[in-house]
C-alpha positions as CSV (number, residue, x, y, z in Angstrom):
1,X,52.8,221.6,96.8
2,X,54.5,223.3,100.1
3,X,53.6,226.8,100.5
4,X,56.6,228.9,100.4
5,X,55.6,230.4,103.9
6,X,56.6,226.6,105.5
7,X,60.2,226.5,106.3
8,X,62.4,224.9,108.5
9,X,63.1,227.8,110.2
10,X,59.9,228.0,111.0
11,X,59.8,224.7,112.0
12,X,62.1,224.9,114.5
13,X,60.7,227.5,115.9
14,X,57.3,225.8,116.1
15,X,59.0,222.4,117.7
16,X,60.9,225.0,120.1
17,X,57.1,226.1,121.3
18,X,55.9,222.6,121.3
19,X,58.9,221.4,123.6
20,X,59.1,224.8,125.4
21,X,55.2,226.0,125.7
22,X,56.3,229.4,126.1
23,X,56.8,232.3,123.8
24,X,59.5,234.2,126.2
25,X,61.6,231.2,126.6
26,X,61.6,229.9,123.1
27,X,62.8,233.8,122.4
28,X,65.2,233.6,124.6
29,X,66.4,230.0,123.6
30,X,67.0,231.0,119.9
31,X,67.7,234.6,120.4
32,X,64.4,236.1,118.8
33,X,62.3,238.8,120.0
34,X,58.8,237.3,120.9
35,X,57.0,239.1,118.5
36,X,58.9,237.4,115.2
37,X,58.4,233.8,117.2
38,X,54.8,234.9,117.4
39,X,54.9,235.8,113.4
40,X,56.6,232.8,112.4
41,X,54.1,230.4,114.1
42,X,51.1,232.7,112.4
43,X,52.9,232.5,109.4
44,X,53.4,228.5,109.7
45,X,49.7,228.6,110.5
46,X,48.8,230.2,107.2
47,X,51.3,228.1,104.8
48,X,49.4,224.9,106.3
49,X,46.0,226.7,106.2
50,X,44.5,225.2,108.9
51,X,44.9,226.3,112.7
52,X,47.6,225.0,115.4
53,X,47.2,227.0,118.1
54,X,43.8,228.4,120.0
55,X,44.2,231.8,122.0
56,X,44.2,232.1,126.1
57,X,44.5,235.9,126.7
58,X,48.2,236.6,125.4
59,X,48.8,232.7,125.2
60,X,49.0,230.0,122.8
61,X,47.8,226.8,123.6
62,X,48.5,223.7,120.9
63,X,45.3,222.3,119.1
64,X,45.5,218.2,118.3
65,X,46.7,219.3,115.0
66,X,49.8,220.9,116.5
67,X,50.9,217.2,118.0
68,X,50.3,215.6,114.8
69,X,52.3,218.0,112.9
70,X,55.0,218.0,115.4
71,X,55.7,214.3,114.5
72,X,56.2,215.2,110.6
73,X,58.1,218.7,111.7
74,X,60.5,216.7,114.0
75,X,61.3,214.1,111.2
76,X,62.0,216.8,108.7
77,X,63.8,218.8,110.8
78,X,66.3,215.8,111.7
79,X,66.7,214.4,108.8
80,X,67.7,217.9,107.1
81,X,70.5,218.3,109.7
82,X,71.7,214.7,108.9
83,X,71.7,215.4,105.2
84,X,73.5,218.6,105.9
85,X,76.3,216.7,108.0
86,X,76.6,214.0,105.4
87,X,77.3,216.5,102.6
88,X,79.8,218.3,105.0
89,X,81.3,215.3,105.6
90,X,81.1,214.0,101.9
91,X,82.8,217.3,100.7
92,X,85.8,217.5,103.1
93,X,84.1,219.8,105.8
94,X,84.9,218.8,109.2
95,X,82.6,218.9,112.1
96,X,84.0,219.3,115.5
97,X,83.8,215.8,116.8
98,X,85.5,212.8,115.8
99,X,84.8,209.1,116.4
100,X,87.6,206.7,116.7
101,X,87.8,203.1,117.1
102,X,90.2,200.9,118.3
103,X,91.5,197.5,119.9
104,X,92.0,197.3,123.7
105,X,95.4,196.3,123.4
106,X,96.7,199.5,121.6
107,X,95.4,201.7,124.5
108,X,98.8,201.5,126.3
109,X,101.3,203.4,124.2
110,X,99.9,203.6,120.6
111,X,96.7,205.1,121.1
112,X,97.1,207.7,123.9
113,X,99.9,209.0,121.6
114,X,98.0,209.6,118.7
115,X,95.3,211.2,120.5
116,X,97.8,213.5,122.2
117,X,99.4,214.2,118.5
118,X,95.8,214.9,117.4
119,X,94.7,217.5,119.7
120,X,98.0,219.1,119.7
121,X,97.3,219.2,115.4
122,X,93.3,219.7,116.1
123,X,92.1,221.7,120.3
124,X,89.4,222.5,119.4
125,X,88.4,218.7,118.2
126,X,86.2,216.8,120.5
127,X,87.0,213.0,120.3
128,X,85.2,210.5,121.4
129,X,86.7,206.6,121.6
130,X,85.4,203.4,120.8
131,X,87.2,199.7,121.7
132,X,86.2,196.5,120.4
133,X,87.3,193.6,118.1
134,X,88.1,194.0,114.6
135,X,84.6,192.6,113.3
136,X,82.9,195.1,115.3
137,X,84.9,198.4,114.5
138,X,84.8,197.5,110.6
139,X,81.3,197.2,111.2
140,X,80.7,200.4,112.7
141,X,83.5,202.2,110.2
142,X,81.3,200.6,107.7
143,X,77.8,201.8,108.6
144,X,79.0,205.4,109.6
145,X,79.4,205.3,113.0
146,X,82.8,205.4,113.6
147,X,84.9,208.2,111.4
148,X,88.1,205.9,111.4
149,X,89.5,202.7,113.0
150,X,92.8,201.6,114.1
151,X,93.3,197.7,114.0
152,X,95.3,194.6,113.3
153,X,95.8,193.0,110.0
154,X,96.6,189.8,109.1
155,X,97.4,191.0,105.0
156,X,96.6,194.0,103.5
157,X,93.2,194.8,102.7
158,X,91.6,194.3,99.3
159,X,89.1,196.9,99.6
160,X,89.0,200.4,96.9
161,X,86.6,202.0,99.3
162,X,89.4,202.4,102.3
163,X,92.0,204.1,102.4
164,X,94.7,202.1,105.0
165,X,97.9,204.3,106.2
166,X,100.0,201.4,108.3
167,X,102.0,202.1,111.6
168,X,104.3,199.0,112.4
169,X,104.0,195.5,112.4
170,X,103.8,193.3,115.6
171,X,104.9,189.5,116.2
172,X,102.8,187.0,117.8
173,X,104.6,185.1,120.1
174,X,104.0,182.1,123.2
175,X,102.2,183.4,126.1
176,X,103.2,181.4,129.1
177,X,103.2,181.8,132.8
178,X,106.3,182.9,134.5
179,X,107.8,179.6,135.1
180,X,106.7,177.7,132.8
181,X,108.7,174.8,130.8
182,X,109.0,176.7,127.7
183,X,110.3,179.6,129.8
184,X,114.0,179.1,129.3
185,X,113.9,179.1,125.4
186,X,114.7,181.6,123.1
187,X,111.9,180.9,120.3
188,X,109.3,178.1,120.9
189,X,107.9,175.0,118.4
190,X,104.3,175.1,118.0
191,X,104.5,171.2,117.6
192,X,105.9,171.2,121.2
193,X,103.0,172.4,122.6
194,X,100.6,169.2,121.1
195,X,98.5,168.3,124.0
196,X,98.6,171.5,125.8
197,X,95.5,173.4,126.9
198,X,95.3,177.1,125.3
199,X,92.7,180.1,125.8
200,X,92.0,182.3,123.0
201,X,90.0,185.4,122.1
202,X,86.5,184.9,120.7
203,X,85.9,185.2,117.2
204,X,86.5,188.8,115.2
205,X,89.6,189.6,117.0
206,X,92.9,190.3,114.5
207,X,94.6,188.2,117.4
208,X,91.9,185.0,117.2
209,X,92.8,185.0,113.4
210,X,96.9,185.4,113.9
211,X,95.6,182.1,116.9
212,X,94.3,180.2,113.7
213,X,96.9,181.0,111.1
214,X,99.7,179.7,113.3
215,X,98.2,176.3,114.3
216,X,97.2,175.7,110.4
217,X,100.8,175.8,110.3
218,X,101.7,173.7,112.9
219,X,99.5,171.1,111.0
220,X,96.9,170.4,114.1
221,X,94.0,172.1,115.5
222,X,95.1,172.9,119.7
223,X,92.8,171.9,122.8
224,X,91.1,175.2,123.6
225,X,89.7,175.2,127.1
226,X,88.4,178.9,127.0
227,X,87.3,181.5,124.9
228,X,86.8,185.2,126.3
229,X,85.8,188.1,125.1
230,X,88.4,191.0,125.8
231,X,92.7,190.5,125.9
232,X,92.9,191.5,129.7
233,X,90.8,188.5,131.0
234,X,92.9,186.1,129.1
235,X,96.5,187.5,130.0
236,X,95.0,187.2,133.8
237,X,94.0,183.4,133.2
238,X,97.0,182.8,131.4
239,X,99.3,184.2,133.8
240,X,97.2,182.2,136.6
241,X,98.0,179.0,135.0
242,X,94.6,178.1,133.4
243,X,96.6,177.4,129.8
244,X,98.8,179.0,127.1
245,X,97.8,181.3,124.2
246,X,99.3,183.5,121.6
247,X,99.3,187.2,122.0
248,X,101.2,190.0,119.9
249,X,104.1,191.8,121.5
250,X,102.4,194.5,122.6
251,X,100.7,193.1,125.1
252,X,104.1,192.4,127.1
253,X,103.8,195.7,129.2
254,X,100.1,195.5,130.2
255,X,101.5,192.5,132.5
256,X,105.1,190.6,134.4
257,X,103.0,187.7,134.9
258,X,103.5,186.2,132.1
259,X,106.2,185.5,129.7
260,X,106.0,186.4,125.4
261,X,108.2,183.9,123.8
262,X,108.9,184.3,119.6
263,X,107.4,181.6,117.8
264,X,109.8,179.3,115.2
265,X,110.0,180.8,112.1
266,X,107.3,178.3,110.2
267,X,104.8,179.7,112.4
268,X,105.3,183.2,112.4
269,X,102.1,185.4,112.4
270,X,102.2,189.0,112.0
271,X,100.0,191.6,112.4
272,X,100.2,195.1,110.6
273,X,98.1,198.0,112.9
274,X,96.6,200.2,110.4
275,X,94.2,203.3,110.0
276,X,91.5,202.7,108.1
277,X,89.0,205.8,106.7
278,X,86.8,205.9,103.6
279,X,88.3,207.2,100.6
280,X,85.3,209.3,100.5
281,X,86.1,211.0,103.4
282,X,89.9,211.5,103.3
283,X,89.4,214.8,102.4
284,X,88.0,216.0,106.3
285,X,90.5,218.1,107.7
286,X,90.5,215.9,111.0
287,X,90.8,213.1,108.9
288,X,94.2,213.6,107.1
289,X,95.5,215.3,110.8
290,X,94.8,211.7,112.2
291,X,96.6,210.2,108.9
292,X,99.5,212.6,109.3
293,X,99.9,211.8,113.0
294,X,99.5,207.9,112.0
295,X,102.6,208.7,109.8
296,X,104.5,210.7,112.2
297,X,104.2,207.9,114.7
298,X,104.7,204.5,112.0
299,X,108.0,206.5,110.7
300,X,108.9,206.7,114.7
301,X,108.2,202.9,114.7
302,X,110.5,202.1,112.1
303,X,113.3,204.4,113.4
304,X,112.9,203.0,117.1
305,X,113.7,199.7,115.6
């Protein structure tokens, strides 16, 4: 049984003296008087029933039992405050910080704009920004790292656990260099482009899948020179010439060396950029303010075009 004079207060305040070796500064750390942290580590010491600390004069000084408990205390201690913020979280109680991740190619207009929607809604909200592919952002979304995740859909996802809230819906098209041969025409036939060399994302990006989907519907599998790991690298290869690929719409901004050019209708690929959160989560305050701006800015989407 635990005596009832061990508890985690007192356990922080003993880790505070292990970490701090000094009564006046753990006092003044945690905003006790020196006398209760002196109590509180007797007290600790009685609940255990065995000693922690020998006496210098007016000091403390930690026995080899005091390490060794420190271990336990610390482990405890930790994963008390990650229950605590689980249940928080769990119940609809936001914290102060939020974790977001997202694709690289929405940081030029969609992103930004949410953020700014989001600390308008939220100031006081800390938010910290993660990029990667779709694979890896599911992942993290999936393991708890990551509150919420914007990214690219080929369909909707089958899953009761997520809750999605969609903002528009983007068109793969031809990426060619500026002067290309295709660069005159007003939509492009994948079948055209047999026996052309073409650079793609590596696997787990929505963009590598919408790559796939269109040449299973072209009927032949394309001569792929190069696969990278991040958009920017291969809009700079394919605007130097090195081959083609086939990129979403958005993408035209980030560069003029290169030219997007819509795909015949057979081939089409679309991807829908979605929130995703767990349903057991949409609760969190910050949570539905990043769905409502996600709203806001897919109802702007639809009345743009």
């Amino acid at each position: 049984m635990i005596d009832e004079e061990i508890t985690l207060k007192k356990l922080e305040v003993f880790l505070a003296f292990m970490r701090l070796h000094s009564l006046a500064r753990v006092s003044e750390e945690l905003g006790q008087s020196t006398v209760s942290i002196h109590r509180a580590l007797h007290s600790l010491e009685e609940g255990l029933r065995c000693p922690l600390f020998r006496r210098e004069g007016r000091s403390l000084v930690p026995l080899p039992a005091a390490y060794a408990f420190a271990k336990h205390a610390q482990r405890a201690v930790s994963e008390t405050e990650e229950g605590v913020r689980k249940v928080r979280e769990l119940a609809g109680f936001a914290g102060g910080r939020l974790k977001i991740g997202s694709l690289y190619s929405l940081t030029l207009r969609c992103i930004p704009q949410l953020l700014m929607g989001l600390k308008l809604r939220r100031p006081e909200l800390q938010i910290d920004l993660t990029l990667g592919s779709n694979q890896e952002l599911l992942r993290g979304l999936d393991e708890g790292r990551l509150d919420a995740i914007v990214i690219g859909l080929q369909a909707p996802l089958d899953d009761a656990q997520l809750l999605t809230v969609p903002l528009f819906e983007d068109e793969v098209h031809l990426a060619a260099p500026l002067g290309s041969p295709y660069a005159g025409r007003a939509h492009v036939d994948l079948r055209d482009l047999e026996g052309e060399k073409f650079i793609t994302l590596g696997g787990g990006f929505v963009t590598s899948d919408s790559f796939d989907h269109a040449f299973r519907q072209a009927g032949y599998t394309p001569e792929t020179i190069m696969r990278v790991s991040d958009i920017f690298s291969l809009i700079n290869l394919v605007s130097g010439g090195m081959g083609y690929s086939l990129l979403p719409g958005r993408v035209a901004e980030f560069s003029t060396r290169i030219q997007l050019i819509p795909l015949d209708a057979p081939y089409a690929s679309h991807q829908i950029i979605s929130l995703l959160i767990s349903k057991s989560r949409e609760r969190d305050p910050n949570l539905l303010a990043l769905a409502a701006e996600c709203r806001m800015y897919g109802k702007g989407q639809r009345l743009g075009g």
